[in-house]
C-alpha positions as CSV (number, residue, x, y, z in Angstrom):
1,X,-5.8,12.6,40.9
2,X,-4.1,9.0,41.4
3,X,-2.3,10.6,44.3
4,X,-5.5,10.7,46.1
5,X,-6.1,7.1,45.9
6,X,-3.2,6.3,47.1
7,X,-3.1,8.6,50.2
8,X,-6.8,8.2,51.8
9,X,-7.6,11.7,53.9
10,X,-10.1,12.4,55.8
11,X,-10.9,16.2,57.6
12,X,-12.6,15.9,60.8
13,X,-13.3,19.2,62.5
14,X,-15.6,19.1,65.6
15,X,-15.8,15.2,65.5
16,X,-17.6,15.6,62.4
17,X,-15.8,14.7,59.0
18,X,-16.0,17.2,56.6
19,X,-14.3,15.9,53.6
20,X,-13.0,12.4,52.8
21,X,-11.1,10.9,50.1
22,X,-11.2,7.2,51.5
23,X,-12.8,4.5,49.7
24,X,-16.3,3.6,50.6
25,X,-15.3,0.7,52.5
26,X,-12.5,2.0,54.3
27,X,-15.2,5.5,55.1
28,X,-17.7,2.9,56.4
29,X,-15.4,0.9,58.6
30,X,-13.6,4.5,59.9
31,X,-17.2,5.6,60.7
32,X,-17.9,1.7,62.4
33,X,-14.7,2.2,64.5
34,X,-15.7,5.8,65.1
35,X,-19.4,4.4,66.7
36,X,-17.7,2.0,69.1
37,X,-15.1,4.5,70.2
38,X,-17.9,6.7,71.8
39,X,-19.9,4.0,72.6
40,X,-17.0,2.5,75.2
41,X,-16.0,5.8,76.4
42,X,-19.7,6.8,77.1
């Protein structure tokens, strides 16, 4: 499963993310970046 590692995927159906395969940094920064995406557009 070293594929995985190397290729970080993330399934987001309805705005909501389903399954990841990131790393817990990159998931936490994703869902950061997510946060101030709807912030500014609200």
């Amino acid at each position: 499963m070293r594929e995985a590692q190397d290729r970080p995927v993330a399934v987001i159906e309805k705005n909501q993310i389903k399954a990841s395969l990131v790393s817990a940094e990159l998931f936490e920064t994703m869902l950061v970046r997510l946060g101030d995406f709807n912030q500014g557009s609200g």
